[in-house]
mmCIF file of the C-alpha atoms, coordinates in Angstrom:
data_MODEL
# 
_entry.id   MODEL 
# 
loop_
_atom_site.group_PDB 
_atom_site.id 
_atom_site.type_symbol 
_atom_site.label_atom_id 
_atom_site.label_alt_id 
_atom_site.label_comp_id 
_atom_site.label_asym_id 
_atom_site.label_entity_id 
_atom_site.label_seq_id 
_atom_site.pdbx_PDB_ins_code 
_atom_site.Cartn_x 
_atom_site.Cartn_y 
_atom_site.Cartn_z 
_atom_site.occupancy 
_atom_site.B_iso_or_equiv 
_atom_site.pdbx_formal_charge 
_atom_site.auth_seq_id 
_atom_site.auth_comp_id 
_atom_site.auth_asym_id 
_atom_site.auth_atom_id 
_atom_site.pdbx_PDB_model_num 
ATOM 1   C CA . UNK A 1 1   ? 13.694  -2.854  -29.717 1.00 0.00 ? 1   UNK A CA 1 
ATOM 2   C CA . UNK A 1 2   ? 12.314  -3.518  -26.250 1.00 0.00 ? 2   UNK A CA 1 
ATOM 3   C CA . UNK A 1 3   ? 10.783  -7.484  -25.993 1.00 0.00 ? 3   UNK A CA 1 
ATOM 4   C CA . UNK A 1 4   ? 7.562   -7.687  -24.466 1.00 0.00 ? 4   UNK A CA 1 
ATOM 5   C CA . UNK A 1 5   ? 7.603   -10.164 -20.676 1.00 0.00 ? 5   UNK A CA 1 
ATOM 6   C CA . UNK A 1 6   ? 5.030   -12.504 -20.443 1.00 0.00 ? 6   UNK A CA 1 
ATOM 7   C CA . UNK A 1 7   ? 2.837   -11.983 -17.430 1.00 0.00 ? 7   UNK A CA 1 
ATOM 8   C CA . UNK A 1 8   ? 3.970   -14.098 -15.136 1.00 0.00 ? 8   UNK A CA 1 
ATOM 9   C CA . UNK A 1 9   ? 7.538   -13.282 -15.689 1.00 0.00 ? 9   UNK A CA 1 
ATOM 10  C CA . UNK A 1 10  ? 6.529   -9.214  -15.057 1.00 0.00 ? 10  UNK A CA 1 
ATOM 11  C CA . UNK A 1 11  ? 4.184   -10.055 -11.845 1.00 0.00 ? 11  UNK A CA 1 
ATOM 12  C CA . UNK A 1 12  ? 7.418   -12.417 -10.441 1.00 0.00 ? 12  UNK A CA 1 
ATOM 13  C CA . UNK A 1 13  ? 9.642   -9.369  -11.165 1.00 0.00 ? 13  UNK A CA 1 
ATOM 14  C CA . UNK A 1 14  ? 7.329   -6.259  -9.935  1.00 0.00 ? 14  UNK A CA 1 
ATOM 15  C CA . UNK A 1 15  ? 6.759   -8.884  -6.714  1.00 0.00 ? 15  UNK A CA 1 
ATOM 16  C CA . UNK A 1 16  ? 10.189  -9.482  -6.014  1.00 0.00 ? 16  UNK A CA 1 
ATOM 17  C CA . UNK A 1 17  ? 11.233  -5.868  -6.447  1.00 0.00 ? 17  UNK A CA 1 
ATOM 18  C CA . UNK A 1 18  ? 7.503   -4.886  -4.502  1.00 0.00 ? 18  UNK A CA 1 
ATOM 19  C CA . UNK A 1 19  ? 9.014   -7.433  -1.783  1.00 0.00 ? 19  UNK A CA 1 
ATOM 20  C CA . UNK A 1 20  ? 12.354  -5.891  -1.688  1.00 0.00 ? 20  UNK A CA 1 
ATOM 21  C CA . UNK A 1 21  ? 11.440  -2.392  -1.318  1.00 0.00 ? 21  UNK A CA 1 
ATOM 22  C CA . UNK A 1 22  ? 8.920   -3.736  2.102   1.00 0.00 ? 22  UNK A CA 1 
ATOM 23  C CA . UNK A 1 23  ? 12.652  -5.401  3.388   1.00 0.00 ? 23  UNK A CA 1 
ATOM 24  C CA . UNK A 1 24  ? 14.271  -2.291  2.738   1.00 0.00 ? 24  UNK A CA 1 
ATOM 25  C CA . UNK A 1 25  ? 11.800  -0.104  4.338   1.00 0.00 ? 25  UNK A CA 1 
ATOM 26  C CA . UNK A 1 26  ? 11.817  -2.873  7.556   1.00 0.00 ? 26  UNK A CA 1 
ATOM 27  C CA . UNK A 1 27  ? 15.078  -2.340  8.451   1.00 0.00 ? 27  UNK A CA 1 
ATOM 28  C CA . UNK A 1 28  ? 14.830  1.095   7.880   1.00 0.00 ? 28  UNK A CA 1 
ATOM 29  C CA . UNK A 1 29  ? 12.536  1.291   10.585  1.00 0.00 ? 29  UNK A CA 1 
ATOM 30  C CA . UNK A 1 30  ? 15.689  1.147   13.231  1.00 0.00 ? 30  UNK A CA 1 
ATOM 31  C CA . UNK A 1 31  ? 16.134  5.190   12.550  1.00 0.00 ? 31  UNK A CA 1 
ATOM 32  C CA . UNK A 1 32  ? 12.715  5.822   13.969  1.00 0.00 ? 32  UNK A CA 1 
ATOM 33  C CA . UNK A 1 33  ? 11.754  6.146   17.566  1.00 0.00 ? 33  UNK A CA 1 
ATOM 34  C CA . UNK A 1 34  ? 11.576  2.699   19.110  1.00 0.00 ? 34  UNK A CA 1 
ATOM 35  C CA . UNK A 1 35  ? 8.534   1.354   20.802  1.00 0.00 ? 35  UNK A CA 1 
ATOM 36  C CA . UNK A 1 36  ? 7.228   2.251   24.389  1.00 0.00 ? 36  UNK A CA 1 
ATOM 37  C CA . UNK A 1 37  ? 9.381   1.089   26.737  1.00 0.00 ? 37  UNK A CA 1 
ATOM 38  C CA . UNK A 1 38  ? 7.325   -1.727  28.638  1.00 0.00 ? 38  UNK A CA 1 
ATOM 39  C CA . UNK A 1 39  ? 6.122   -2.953  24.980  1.00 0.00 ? 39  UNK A CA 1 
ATOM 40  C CA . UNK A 1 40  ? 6.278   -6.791  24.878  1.00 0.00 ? 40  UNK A CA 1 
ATOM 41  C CA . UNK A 1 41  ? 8.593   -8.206  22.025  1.00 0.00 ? 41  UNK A CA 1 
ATOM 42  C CA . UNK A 1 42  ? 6.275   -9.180  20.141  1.00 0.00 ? 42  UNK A CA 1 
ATOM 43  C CA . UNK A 1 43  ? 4.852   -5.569  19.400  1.00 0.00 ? 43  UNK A CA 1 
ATOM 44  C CA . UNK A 1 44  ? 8.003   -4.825  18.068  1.00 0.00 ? 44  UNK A CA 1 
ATOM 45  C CA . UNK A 1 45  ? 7.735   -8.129  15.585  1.00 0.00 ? 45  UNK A CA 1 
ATOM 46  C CA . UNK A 1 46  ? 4.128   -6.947  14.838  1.00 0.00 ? 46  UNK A CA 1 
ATOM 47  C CA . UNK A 1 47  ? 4.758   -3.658  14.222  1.00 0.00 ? 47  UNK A CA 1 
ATOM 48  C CA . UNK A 1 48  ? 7.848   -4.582  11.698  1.00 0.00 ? 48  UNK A CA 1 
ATOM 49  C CA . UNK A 1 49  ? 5.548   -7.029  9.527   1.00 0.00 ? 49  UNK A CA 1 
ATOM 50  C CA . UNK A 1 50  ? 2.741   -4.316  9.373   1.00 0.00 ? 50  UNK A CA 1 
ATOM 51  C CA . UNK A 1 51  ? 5.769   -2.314  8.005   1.00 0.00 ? 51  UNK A CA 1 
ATOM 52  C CA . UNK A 1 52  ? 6.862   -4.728  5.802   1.00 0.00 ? 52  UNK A CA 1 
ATOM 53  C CA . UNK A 1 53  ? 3.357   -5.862  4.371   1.00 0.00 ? 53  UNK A CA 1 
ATOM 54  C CA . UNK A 1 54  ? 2.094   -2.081  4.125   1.00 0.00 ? 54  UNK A CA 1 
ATOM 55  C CA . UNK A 1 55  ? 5.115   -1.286  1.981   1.00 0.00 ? 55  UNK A CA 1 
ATOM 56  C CA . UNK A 1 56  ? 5.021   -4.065  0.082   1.00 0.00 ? 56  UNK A CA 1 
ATOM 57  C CA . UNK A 1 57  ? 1.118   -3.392  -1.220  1.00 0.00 ? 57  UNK A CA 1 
ATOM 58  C CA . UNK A 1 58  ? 2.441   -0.299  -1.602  1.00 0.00 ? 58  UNK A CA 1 
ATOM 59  C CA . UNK A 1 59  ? 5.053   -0.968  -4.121  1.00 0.00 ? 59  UNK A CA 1 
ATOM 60  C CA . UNK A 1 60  ? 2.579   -3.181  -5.741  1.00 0.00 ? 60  UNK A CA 1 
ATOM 61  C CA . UNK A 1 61  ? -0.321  -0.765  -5.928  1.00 0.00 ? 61  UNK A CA 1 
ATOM 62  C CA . UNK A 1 62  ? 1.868   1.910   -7.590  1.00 0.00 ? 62  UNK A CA 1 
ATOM 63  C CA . UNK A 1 63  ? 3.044   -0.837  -10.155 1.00 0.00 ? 63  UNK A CA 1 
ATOM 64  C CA . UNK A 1 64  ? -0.755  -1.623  -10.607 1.00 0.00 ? 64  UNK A CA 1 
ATOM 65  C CA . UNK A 1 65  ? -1.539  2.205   -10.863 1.00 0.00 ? 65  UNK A CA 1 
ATOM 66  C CA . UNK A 1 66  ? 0.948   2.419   -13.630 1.00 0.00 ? 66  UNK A CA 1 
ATOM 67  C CA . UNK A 1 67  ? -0.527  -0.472  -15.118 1.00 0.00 ? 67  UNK A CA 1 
ATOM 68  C CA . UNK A 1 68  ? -4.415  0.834   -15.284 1.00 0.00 ? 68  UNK A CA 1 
ATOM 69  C CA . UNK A 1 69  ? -3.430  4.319   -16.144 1.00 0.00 ? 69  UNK A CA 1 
ATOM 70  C CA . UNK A 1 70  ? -1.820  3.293   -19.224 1.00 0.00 ? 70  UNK A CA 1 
ATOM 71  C CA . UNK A 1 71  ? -4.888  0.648   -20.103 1.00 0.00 ? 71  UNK A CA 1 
ATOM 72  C CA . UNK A 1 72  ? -6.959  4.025   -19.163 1.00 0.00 ? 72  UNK A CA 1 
ATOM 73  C CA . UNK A 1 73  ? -4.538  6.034   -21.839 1.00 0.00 ? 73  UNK A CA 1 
ATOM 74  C CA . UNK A 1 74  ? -5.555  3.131   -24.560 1.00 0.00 ? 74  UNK A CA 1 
ATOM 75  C CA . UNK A 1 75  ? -8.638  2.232   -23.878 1.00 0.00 ? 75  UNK A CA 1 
ATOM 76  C CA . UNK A 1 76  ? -10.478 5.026   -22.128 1.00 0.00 ? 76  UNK A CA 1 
ATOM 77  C CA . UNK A 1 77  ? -13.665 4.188   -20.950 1.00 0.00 ? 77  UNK A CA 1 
ATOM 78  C CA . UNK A 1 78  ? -15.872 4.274   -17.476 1.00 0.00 ? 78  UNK A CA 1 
ATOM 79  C CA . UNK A 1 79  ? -14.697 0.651   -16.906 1.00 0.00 ? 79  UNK A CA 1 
ATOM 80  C CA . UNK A 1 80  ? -10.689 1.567   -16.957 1.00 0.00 ? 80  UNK A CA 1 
ATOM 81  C CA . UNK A 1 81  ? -11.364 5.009   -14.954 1.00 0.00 ? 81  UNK A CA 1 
ATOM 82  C CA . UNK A 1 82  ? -13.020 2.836   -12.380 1.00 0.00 ? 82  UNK A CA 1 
ATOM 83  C CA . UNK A 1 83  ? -9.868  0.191   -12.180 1.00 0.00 ? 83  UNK A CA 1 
ATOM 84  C CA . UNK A 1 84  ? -7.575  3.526   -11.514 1.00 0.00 ? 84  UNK A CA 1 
ATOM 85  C CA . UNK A 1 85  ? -9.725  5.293   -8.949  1.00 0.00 ? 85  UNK A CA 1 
ATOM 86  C CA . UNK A 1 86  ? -9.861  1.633   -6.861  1.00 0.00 ? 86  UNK A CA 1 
ATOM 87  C CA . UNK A 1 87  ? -6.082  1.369   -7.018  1.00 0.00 ? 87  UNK A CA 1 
ATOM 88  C CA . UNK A 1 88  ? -5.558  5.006   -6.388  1.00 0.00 ? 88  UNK A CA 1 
ATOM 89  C CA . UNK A 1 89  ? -7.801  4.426   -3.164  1.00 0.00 ? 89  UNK A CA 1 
ATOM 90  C CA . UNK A 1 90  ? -5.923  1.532   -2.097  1.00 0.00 ? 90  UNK A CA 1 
ATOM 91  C CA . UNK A 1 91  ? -2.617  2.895   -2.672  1.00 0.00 ? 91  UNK A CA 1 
ATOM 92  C CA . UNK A 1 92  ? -3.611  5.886   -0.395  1.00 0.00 ? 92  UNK A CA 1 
ATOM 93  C CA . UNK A 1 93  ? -5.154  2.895   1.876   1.00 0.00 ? 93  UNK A CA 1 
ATOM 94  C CA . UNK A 1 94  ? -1.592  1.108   2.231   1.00 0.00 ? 94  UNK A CA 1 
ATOM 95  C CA . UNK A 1 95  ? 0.247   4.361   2.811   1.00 0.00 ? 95  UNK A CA 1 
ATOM 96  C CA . UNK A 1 96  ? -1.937  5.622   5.607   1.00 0.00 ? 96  UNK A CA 1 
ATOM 97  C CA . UNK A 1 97  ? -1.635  2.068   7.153   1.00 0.00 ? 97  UNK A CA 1 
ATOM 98  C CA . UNK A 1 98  ? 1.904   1.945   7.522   1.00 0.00 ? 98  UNK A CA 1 
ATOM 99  C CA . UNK A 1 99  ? 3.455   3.000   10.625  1.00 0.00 ? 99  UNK A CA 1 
ATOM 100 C CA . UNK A 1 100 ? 6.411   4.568   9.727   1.00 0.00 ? 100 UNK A CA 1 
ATOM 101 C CA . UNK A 1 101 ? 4.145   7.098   8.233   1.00 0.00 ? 101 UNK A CA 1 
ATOM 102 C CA . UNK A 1 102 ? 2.093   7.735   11.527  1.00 0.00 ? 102 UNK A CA 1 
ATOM 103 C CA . UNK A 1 103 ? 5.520   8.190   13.393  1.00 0.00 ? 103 UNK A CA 1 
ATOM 104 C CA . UNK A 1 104 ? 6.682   10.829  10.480  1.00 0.00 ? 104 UNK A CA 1 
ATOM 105 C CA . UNK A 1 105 ? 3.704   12.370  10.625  1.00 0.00 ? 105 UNK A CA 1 
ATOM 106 C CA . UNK A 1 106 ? 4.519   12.816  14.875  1.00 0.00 ? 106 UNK A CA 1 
ATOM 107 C CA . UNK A 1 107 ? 2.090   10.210  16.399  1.00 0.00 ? 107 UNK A CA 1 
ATOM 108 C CA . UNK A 1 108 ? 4.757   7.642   18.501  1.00 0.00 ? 108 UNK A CA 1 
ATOM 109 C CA . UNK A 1 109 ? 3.685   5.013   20.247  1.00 0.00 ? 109 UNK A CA 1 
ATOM 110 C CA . UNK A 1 110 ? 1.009   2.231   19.141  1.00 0.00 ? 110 UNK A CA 1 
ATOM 111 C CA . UNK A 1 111 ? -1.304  3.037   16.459  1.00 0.00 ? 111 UNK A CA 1 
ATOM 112 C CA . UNK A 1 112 ? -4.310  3.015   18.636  1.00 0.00 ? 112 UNK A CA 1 
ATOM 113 C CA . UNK A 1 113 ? -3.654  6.601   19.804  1.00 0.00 ? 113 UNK A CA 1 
ATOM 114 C CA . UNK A 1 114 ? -3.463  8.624   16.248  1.00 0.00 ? 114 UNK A CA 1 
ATOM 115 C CA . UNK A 1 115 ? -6.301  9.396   13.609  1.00 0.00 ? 115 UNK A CA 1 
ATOM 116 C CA . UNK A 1 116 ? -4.268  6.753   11.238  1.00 0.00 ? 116 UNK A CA 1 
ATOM 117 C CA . UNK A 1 117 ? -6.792  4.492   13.123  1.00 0.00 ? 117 UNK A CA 1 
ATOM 118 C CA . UNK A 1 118 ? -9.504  4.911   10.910  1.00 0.00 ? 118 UNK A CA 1 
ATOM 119 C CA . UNK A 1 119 ? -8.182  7.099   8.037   1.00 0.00 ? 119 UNK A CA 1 
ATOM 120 C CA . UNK A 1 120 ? -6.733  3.942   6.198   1.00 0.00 ? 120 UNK A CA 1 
ATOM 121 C CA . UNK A 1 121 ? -10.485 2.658   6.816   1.00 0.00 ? 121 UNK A CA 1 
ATOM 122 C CA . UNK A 1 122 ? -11.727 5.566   4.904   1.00 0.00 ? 122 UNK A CA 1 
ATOM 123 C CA . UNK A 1 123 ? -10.040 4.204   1.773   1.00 0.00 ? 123 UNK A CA 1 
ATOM 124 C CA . UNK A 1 124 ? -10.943 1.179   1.470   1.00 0.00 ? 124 UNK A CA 1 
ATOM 125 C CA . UNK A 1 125 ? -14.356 2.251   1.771   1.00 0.00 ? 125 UNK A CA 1 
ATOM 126 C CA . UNK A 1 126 ? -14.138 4.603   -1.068  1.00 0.00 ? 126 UNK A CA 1 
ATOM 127 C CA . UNK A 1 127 ? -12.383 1.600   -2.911  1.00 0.00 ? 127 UNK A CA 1 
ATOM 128 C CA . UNK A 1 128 ? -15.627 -0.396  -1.986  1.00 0.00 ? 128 UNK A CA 1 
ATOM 129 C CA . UNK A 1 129 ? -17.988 1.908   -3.432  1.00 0.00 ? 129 UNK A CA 1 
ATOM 130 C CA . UNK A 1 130 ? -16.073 2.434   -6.358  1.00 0.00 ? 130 UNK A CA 1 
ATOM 131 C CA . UNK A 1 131 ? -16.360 -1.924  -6.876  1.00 0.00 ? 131 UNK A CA 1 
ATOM 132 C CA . UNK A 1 132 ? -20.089 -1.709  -6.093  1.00 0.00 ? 132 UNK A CA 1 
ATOM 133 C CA . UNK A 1 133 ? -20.919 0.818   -7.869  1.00 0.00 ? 133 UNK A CA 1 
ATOM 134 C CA . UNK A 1 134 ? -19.002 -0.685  -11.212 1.00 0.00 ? 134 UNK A CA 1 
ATOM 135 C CA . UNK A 1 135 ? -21.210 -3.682  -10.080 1.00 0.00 ? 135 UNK A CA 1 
ATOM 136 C CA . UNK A 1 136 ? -24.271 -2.052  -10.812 1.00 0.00 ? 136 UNK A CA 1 
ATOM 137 C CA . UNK A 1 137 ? -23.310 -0.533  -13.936 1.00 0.00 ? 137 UNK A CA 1 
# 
């Protein structure tokens, strides 16, 4: 028989694992193709905590996802399908922010100069209107 975790005891957990999985994926980032060569040092530091952040809300969006969808799968109503369309839009918001994914998808260099700029933007607009418009109803 599987025991239920309190709460705080499952948030602590999917954290620690969520944080984990960003530390992972930070030193990871060694295999990739470095920065430009005249880039201060501390575009290198930057550039590993946006790593490590991105992947961490990333980890903790898909817990979150996994979470509404089976609230959705009980209790199935406009108010639930709104909670998983938000997190679905920030999940797709954290991936497009991280840079390891704008160097796999072939755009080196700082993230200025690739359409990852303002595609992680896009998200968390569509995340907004999906808040607002649960606001109104």
């Amino acid at each position: 028989m599987e025991t239920e975790r309190n709460p705080l005891t499952k948030t602590v957990l999917v954290t620690g694992l969520a944080g984990l999985v960003g530390l992972l994926a930070t030193l990871a980032l060694g295999t990739f193709p470095g920065p430009p060569p005249r880039a201060p040092a501390v575009f290198v530091v930057f550039v590993r905590l946006q790593v490590f952040v991105t992947t961490f809300n990333f980890s903790l969006l898909v817990a979150m996802l996994w979470t509404y969808t089976s609230l959705y799968r009980e209790l199935p109503n406009k108010y639930t399908r709104s909670l998983v369309l938000l997190c679905l839009a920030l999940l797709l918001y954290a991936v497009t922010a991280n840079p390891v994914v704008h160097l796999a998808a072939g755009f080196p260099g700082p993230p200025g100069n690739s359409p990852f700029v303002f595609i992680p933007h896009v998200f968390v607009g569509l995340a907004i209107v999906v808040l607002y418009y649960q606001s109104q109803t």
